[in-house]
CHARMM-style PDB file with segment names, atoms N, HN, CA, C and O in Angstrom:
ATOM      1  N   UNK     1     -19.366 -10.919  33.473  1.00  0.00      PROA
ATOM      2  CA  UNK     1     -19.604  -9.634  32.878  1.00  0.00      PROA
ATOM      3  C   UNK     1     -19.587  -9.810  31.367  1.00  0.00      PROA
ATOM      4  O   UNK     1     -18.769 -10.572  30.852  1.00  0.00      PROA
ATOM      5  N   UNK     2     -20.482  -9.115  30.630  1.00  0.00      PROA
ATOM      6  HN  UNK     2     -21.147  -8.496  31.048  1.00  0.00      PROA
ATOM      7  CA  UNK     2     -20.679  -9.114  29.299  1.00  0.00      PROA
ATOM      8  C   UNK     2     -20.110  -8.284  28.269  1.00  0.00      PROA
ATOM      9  O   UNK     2     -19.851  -7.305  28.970  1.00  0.00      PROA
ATOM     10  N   UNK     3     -19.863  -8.078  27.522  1.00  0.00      PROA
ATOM     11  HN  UNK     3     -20.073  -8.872  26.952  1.00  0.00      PROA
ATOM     12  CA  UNK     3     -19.240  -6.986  27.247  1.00  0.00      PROA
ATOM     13  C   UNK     3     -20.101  -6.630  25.277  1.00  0.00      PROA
ATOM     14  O   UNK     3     -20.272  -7.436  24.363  1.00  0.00      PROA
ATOM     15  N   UNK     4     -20.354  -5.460  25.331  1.00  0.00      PROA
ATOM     16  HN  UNK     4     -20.215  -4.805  26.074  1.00  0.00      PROA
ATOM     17  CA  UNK     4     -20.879  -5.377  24.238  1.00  0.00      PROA
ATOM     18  C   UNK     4     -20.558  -3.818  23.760  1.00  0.00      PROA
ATOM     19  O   UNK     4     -20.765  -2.751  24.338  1.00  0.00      PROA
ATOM     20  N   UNK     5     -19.816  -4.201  22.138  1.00  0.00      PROA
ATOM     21  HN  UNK     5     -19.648  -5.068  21.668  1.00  0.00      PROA
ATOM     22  CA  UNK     5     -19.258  -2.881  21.797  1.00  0.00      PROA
ATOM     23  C   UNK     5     -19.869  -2.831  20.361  1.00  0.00      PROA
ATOM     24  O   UNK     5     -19.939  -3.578  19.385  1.00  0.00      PROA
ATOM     25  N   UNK     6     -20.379  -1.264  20.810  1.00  0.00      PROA
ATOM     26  HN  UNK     6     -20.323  -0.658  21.603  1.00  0.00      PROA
ATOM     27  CA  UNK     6     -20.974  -0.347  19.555  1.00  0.00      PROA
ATOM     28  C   UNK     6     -20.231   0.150  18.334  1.00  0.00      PROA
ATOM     29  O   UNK     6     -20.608   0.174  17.163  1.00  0.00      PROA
ATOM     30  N   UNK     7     -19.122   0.531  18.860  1.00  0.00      PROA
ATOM     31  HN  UNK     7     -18.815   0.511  19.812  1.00  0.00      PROA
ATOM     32  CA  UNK     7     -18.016   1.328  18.421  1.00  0.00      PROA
ATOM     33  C   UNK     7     -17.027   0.821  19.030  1.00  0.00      PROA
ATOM     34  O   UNK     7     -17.162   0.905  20.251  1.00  0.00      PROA
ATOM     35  N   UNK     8     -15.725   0.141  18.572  1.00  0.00      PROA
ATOM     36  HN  UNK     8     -15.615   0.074  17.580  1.00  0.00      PROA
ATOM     37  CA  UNK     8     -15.056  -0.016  18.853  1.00  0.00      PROA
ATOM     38  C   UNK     8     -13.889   0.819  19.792  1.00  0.00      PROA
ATOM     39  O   UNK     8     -13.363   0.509  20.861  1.00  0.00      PROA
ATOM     40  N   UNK     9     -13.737   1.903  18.994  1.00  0.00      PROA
ATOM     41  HN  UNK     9     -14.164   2.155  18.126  1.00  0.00      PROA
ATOM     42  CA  UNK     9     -12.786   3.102  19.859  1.00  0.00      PROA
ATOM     43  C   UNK     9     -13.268   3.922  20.642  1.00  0.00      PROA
ATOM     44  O   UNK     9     -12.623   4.553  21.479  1.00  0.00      PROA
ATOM     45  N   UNK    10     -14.747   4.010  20.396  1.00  0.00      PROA
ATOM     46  HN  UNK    10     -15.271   3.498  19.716  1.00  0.00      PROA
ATOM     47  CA  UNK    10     -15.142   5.012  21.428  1.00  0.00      PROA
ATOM     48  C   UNK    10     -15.731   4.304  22.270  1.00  0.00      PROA
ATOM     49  O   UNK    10     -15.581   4.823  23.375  1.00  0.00      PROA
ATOM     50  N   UNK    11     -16.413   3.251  22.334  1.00  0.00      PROA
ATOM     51  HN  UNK    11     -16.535   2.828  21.436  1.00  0.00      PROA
ATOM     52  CA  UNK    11     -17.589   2.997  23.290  1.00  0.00      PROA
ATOM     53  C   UNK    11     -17.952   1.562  23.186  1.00  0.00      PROA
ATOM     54  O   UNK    11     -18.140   0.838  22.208  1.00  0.00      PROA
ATOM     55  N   UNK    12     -18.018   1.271  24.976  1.00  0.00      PROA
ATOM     56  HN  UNK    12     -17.865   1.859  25.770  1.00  0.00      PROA
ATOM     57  CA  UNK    12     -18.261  -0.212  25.593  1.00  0.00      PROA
ATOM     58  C   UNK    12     -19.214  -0.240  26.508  1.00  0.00      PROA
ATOM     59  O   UNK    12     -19.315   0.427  27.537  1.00  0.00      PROA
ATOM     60  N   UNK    13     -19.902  -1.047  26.074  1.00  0.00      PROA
ATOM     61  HN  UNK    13     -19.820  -1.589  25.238  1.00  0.00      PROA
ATOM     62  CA  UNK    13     -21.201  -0.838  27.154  1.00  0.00      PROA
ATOM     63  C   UNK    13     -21.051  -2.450  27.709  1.00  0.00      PROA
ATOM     64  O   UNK    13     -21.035  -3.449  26.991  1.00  0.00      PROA
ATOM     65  N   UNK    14     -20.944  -2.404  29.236  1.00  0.00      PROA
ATOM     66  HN  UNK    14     -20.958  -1.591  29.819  1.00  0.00      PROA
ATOM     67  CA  UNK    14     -21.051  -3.669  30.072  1.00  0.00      PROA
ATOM     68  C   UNK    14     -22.029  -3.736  30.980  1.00  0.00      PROA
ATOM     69  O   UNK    14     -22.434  -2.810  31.684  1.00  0.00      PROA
ATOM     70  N   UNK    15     -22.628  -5.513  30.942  1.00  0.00      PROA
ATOM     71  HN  UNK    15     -22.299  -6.265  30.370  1.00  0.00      PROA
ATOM     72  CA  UNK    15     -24.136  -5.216  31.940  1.00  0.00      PROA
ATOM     73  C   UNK    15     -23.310  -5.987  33.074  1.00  0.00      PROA
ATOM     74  O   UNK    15     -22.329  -6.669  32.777  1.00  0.00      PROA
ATOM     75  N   UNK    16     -23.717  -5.856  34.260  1.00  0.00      PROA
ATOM     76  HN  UNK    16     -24.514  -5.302  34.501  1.00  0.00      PROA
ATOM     77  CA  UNK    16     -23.775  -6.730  35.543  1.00  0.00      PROA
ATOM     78  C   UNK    16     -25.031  -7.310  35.555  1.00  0.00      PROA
ATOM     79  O   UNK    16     -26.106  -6.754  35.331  1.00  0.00      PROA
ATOM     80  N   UNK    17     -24.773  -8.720  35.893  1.00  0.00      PROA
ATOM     81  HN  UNK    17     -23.900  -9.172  36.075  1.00  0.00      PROA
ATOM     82  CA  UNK    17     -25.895  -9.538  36.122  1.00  0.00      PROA
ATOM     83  C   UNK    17     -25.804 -10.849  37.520  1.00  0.00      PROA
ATOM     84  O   UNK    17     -25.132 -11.864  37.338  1.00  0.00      PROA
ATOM     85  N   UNK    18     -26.447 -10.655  38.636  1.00  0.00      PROA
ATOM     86  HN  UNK    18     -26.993  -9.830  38.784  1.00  0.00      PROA
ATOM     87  CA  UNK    18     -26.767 -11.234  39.450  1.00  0.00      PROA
ATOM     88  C   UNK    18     -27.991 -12.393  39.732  1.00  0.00      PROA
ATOM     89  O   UNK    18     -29.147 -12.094  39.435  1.00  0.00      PROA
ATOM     90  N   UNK    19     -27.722 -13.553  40.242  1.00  0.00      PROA
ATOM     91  HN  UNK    19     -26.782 -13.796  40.483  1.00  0.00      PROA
ATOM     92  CA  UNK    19     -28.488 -14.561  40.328  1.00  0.00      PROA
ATOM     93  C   UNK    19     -29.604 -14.344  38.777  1.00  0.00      PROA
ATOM     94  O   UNK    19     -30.832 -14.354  38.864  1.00  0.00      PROA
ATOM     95  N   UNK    20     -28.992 -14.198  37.711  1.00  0.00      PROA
ATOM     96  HN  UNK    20     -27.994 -14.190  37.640  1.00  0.00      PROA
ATOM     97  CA  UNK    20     -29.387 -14.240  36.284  1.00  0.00      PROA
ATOM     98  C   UNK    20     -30.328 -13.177  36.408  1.00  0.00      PROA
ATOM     99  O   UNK    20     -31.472 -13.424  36.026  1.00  0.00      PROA
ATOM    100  N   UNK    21     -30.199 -12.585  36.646  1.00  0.00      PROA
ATOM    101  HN  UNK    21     -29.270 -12.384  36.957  1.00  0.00      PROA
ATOM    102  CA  UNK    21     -31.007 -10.926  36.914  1.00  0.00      PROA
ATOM    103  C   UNK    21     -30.695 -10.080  36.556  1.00  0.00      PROA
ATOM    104  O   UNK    21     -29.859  -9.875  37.436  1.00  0.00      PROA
ATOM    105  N   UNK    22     -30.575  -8.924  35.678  1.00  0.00      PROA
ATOM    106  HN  UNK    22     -31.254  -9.090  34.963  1.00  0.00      PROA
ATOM    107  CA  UNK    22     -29.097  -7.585  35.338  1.00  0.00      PROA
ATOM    108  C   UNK    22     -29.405  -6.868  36.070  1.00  0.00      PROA
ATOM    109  O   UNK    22     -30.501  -6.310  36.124  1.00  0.00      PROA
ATOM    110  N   UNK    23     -28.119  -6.681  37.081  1.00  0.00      PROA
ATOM    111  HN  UNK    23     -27.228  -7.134  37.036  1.00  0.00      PROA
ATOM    112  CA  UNK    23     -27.842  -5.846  38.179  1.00  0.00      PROA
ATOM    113  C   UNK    23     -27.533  -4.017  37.783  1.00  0.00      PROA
ATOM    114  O   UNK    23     -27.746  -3.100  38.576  1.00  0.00      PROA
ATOM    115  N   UNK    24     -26.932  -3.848  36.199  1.00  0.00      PROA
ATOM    116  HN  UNK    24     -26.759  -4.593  35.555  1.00  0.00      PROA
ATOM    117  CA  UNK    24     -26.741  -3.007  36.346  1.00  0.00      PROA
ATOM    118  C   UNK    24     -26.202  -2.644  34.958  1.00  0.00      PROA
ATOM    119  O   UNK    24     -25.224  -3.332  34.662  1.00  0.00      PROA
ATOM    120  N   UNK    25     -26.563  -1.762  34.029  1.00  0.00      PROA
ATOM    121  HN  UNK    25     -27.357  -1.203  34.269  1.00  0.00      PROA
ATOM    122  CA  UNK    25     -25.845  -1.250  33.002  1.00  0.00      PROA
ATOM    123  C   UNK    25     -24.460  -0.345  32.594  1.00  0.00      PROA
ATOM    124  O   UNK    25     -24.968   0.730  32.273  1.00  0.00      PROA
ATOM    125  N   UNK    26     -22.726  -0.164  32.403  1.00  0.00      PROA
ATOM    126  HN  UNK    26     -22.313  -1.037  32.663  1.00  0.00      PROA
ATOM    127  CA  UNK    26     -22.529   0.948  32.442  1.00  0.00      PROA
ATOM    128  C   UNK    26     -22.102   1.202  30.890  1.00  0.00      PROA
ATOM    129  O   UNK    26     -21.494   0.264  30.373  1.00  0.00      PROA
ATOM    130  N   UNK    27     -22.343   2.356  30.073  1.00  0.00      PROA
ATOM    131  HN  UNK    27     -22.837   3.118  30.493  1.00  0.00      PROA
ATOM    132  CA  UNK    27     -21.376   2.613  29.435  1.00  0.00      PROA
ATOM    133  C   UNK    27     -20.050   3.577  29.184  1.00  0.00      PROA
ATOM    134  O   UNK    27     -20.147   4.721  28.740  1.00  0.00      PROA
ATOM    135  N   UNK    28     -19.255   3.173  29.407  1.00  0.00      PROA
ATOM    136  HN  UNK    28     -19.176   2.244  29.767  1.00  0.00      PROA
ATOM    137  CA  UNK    28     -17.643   3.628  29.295  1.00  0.00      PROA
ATOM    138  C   UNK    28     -17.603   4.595  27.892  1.00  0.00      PROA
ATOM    139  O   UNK    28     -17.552   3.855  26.909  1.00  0.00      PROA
ATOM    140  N   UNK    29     -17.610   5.678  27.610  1.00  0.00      PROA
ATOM    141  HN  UNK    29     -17.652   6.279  28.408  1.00  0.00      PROA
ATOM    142  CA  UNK    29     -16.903   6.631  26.500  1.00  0.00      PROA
ATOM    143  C   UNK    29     -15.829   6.824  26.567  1.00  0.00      PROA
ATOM    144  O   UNK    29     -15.480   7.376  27.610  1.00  0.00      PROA
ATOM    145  N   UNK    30     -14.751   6.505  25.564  1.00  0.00      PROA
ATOM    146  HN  UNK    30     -15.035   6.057  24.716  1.00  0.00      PROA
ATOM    147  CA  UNK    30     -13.756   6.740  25.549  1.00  0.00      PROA
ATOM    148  C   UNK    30     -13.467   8.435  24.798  1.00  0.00      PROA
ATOM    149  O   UNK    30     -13.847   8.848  23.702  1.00  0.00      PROA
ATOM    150  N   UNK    31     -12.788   9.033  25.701  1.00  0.00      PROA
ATOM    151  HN  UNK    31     -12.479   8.697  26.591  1.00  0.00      PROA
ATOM    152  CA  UNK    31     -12.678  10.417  24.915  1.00  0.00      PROA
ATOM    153  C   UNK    31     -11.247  10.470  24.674  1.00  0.00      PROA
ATOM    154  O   UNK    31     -11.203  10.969  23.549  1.00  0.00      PROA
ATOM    155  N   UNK    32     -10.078  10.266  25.031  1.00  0.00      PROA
ATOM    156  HN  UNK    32     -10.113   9.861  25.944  1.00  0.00      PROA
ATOM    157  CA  UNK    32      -9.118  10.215  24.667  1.00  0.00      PROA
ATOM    158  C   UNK    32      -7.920   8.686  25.566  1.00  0.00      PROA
ATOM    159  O   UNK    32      -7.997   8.086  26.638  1.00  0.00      PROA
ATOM    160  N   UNK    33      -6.944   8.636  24.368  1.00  0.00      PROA
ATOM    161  HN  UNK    33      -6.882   9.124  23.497  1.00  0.00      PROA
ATOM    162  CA  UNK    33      -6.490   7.936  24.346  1.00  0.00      PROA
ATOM    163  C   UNK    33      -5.059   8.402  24.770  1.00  0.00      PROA
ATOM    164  O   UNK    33      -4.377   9.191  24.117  1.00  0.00      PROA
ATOM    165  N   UNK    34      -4.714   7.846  25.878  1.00  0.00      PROA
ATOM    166  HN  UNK    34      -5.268   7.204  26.408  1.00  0.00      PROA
ATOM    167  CA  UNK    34      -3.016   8.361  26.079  1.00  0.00      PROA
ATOM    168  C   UNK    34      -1.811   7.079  26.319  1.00  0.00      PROA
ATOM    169  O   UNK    34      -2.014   6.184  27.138  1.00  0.00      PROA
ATOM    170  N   UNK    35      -0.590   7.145  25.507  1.00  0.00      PROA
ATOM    171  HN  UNK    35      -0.425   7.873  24.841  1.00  0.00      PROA
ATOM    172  CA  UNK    35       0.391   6.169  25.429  1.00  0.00      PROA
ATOM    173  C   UNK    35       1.229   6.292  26.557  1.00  0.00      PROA
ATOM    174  O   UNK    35       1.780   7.350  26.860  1.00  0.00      PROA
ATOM    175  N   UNK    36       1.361   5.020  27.314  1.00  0.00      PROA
ATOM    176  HN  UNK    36       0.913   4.160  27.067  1.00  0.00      PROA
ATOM    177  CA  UNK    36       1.809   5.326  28.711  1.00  0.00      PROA
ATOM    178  C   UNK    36       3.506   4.415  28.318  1.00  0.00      PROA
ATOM    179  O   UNK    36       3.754   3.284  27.901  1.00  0.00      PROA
ATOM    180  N   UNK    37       4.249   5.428  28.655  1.00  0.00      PROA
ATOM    181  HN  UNK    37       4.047   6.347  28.994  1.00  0.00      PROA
ATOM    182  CA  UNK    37       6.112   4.641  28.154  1.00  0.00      PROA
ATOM    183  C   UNK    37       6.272   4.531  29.693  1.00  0.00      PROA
ATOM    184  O   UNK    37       5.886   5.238  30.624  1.00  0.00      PROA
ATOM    185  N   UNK    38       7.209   3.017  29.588  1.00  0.00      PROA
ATOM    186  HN  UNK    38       7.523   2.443  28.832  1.00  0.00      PROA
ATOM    187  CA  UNK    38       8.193   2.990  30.889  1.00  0.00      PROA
ATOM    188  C   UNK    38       9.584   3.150  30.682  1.00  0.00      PROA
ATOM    189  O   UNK    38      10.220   2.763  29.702  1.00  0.00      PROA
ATOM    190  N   UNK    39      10.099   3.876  31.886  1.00  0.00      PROA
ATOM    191  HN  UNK    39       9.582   4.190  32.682  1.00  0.00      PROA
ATOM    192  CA  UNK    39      11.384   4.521  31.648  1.00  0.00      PROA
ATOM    193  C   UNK    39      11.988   3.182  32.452  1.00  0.00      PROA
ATOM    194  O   UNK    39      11.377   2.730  33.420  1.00  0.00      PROA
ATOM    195  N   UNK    40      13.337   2.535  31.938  1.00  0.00      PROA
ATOM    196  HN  UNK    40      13.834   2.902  31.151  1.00  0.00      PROA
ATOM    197  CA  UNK    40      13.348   1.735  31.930  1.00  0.00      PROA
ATOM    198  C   UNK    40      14.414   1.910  33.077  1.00  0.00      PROA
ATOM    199  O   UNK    40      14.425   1.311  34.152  1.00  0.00      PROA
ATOM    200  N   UNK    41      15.140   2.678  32.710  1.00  0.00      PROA
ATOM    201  HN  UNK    41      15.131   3.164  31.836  1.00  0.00      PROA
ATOM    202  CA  UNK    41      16.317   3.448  33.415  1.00  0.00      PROA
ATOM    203  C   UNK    41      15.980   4.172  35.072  1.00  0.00      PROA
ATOM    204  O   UNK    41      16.730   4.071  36.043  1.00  0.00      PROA
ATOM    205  N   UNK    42      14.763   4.833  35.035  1.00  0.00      PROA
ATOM    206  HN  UNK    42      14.154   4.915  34.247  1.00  0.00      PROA
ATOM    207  CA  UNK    42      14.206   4.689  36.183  1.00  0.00      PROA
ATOM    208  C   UNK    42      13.783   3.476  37.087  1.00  0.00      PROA
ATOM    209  O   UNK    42      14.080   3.442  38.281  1.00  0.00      PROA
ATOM    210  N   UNK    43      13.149   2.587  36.526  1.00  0.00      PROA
ATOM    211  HN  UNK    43      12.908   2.614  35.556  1.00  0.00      PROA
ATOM    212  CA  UNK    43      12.817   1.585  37.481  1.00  0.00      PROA
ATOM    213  C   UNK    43      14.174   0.772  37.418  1.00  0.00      PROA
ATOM    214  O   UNK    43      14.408   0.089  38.415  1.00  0.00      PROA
ATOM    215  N   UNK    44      15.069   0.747  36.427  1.00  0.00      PROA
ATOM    216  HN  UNK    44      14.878   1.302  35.617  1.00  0.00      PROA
ATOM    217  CA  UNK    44      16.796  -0.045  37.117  1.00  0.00      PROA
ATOM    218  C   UNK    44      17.086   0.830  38.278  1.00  0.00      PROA
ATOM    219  O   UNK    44      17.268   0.254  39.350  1.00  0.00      PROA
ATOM    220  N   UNK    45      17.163   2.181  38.245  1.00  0.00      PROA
ATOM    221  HN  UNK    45      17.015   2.648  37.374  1.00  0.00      PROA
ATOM    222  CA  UNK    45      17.621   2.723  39.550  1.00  0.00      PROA
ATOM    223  C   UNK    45      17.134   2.390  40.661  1.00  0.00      PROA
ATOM    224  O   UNK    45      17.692   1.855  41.619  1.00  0.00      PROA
ATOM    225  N   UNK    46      15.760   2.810  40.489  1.00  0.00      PROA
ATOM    226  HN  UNK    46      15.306   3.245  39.711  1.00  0.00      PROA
ATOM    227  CA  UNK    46      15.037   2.217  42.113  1.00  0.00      PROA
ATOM    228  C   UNK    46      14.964   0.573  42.387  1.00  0.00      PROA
ATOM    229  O   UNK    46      14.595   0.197  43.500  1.00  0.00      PROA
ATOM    230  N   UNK    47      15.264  -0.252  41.524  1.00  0.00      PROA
ATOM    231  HN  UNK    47      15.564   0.054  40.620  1.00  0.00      PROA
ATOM    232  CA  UNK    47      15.919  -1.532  41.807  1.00  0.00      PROA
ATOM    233  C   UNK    47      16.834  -1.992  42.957  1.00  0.00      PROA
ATOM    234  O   UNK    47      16.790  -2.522  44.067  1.00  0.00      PROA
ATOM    235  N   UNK    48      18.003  -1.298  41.718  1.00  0.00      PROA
ATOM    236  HN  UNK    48      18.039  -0.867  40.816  1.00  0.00      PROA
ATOM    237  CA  UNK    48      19.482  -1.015  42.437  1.00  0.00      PROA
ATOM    238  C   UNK    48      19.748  -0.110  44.158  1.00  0.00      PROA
ATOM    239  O   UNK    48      20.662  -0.129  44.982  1.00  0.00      PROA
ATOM    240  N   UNK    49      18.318   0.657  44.065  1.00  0.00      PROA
ATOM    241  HN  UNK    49      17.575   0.672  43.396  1.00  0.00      PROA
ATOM    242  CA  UNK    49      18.489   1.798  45.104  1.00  0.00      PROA
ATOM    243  C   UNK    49      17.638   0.342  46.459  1.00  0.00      PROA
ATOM    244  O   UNK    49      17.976   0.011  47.596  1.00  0.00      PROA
ATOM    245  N   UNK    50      16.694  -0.045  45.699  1.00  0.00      PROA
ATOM    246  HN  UNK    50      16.419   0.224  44.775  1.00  0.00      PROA
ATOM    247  CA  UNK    50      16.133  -1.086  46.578  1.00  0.00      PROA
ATOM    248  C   UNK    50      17.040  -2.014  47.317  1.00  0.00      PROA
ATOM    249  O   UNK    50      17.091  -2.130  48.542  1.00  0.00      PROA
ATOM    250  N   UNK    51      17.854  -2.756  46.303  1.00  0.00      PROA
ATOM    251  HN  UNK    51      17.813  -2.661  45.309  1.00  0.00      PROA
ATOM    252  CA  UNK    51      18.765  -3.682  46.342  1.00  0.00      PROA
ATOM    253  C   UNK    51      20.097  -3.437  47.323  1.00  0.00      PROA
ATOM    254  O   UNK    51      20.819  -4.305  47.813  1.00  0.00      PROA
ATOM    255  N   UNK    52      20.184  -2.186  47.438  1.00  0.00      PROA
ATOM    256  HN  UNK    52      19.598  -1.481  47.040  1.00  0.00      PROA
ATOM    257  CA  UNK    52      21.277  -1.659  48.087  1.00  0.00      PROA
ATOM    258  C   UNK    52      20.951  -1.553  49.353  1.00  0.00      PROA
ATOM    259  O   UNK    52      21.689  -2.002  50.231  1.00  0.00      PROA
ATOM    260  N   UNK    53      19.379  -0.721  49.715  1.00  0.00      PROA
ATOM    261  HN  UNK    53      18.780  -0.357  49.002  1.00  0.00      PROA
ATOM    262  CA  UNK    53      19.425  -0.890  51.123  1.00  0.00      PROA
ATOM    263  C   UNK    53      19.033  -2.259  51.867  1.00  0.00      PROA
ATOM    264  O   UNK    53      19.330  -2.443  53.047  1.00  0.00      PROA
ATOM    265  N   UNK    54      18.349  -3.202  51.095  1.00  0.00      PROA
ATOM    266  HN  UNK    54      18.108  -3.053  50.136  1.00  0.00      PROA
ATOM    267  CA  UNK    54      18.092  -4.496  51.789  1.00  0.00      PROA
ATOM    268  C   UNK    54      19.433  -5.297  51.841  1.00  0.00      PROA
ATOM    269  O   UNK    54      19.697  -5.869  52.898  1.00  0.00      PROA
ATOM    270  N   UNK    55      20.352  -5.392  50.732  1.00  0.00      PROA
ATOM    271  HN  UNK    55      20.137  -4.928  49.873  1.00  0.00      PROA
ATOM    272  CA  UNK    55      22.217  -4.832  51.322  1.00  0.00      PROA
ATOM    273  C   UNK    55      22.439  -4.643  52.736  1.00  0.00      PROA
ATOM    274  O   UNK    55      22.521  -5.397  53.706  1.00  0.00      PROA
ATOM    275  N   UNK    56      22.532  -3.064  52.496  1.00  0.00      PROA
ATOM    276  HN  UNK    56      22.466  -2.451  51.709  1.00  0.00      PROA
ATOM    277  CA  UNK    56      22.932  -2.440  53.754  1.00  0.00      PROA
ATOM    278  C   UNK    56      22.536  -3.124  55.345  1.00  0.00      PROA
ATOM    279  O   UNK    56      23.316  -3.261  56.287  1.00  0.00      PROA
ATOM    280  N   UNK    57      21.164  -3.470  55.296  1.00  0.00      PROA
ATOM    281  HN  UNK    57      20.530  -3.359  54.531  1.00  0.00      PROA
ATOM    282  CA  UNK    57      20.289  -3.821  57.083  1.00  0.00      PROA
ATOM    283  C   UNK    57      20.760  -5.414  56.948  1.00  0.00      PROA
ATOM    284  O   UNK    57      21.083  -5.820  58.064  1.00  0.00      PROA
ATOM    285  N   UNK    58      20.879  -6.304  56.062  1.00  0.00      PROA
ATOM    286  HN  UNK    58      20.616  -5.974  55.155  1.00  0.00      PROA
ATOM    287  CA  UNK    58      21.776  -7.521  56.251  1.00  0.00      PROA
ATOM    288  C   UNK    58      22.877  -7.209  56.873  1.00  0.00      PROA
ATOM    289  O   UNK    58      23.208  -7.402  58.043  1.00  0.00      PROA
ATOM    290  N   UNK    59      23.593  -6.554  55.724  1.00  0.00      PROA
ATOM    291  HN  UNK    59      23.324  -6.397  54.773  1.00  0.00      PROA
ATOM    292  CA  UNK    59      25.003  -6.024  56.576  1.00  0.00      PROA
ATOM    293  C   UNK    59      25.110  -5.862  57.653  1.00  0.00      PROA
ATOM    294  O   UNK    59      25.896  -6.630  58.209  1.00  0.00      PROA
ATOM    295  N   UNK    60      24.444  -4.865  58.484  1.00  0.00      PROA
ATOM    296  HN  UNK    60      23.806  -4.241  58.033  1.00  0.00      PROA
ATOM    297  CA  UNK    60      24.660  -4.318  59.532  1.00  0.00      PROA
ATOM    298  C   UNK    60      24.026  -5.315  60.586  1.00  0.00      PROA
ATOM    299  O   UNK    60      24.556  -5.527  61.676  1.00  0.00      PROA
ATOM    300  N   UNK    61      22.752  -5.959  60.137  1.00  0.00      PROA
ATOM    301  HN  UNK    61      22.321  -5.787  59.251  1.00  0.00      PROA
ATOM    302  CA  UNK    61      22.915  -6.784  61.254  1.00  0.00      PROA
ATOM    303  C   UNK    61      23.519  -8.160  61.757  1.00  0.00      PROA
ATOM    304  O   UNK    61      23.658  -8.570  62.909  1.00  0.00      PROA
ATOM    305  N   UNK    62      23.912  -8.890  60.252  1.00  0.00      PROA
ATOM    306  HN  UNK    62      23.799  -8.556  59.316  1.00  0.00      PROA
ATOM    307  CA  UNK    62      24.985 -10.133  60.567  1.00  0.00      PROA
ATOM    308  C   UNK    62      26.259  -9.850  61.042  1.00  0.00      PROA
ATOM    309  O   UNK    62      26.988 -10.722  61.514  1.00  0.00      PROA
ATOM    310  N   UNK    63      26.680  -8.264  60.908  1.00  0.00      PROA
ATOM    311  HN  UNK    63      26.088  -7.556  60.524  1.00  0.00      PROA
ATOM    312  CA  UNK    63      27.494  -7.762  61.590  1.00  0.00      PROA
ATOM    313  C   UNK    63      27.696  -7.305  62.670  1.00  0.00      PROA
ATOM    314  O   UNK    63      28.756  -7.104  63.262  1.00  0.00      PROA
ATOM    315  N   UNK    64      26.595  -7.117  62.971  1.00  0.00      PROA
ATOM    316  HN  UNK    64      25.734  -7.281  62.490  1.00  0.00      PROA
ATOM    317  CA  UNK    64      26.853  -7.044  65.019  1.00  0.00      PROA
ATOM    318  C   UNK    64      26.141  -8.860  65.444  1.00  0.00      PROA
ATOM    319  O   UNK    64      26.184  -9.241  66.614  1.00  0.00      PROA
ATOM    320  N   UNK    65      25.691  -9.554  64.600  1.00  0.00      PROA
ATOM    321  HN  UNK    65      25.657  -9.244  63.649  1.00  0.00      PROA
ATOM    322  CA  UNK    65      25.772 -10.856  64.755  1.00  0.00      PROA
ATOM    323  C   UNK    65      26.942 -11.097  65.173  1.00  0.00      PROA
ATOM    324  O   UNK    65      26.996 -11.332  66.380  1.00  0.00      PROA
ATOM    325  N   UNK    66      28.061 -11.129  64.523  1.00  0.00      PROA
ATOM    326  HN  UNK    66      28.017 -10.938  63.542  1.00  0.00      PROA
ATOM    327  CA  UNK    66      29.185 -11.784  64.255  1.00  0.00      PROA
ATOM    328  C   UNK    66      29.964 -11.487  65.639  1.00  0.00      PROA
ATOM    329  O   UNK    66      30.743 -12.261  66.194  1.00  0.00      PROA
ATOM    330  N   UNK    67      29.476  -9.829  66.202  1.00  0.00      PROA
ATOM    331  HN  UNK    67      28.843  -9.200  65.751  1.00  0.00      PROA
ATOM    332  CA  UNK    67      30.277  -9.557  66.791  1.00  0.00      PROA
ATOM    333  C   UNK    67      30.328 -10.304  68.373  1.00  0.00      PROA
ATOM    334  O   UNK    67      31.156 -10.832  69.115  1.00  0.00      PROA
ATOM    335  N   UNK    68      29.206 -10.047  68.355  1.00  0.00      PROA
ATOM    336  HN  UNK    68      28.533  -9.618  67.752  1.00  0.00      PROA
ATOM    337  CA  UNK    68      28.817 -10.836  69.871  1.00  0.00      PROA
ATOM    338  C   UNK    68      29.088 -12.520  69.508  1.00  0.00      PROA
ATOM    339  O   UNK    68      29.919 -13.021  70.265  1.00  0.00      PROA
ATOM    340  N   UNK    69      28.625 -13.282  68.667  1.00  0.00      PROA
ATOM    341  HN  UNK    69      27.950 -12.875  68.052  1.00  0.00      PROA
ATOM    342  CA  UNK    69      29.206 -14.957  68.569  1.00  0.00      PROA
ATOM    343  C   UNK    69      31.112 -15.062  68.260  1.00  0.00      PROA
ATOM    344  O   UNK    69      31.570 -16.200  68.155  1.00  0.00      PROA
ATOM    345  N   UNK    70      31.827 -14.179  68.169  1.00  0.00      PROA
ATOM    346  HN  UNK    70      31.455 -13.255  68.254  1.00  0.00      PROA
ATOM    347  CA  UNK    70      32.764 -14.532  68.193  1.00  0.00      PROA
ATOM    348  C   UNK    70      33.595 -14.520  69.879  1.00  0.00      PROA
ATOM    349  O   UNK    70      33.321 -13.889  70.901  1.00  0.00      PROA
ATOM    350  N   UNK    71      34.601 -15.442  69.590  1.00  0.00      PROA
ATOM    351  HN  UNK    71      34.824 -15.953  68.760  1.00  0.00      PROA
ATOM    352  CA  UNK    71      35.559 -15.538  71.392  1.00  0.00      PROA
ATOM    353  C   UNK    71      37.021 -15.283  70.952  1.00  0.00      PROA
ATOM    354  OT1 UNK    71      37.924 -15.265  71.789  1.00  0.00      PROA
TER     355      UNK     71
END
């Protein structure tokens, strides 16, 4: 893919080209621009929230493991 820019902030025009043939023109307008933040504090929770239940189903099942291999 090629990439060819008119305007930097607003506008990218890319060709597709097949068996050296151009398959296809598009150009992309950019009309606005939005700043995407990660909450950092959110994805530690769902970590921790992850971490806890793959925890938990170990737990519970090396624990009825245990129960039946012991005499």
């Amino acid at each position: 893919m090629k990439t060819h820019n008119n305007n930097l902030k607003t506008c990218f025009i890319n060709s597709c080209w097949q068996n050296n043939e151009i398959a296809g023109i598009i150009k992309l307008i950019v009309i606005e621009e939005i700043e995407f933040k990660l909450n950092y504090h959110v994805i530690l929770m769902g970590a921790i929230v992850i971490i806890g239940v793959i925890s938990i189903i170990f737990w519970k099942a090396f624990k009825e493991r245990m129960r039946y291999t012991m005499h």
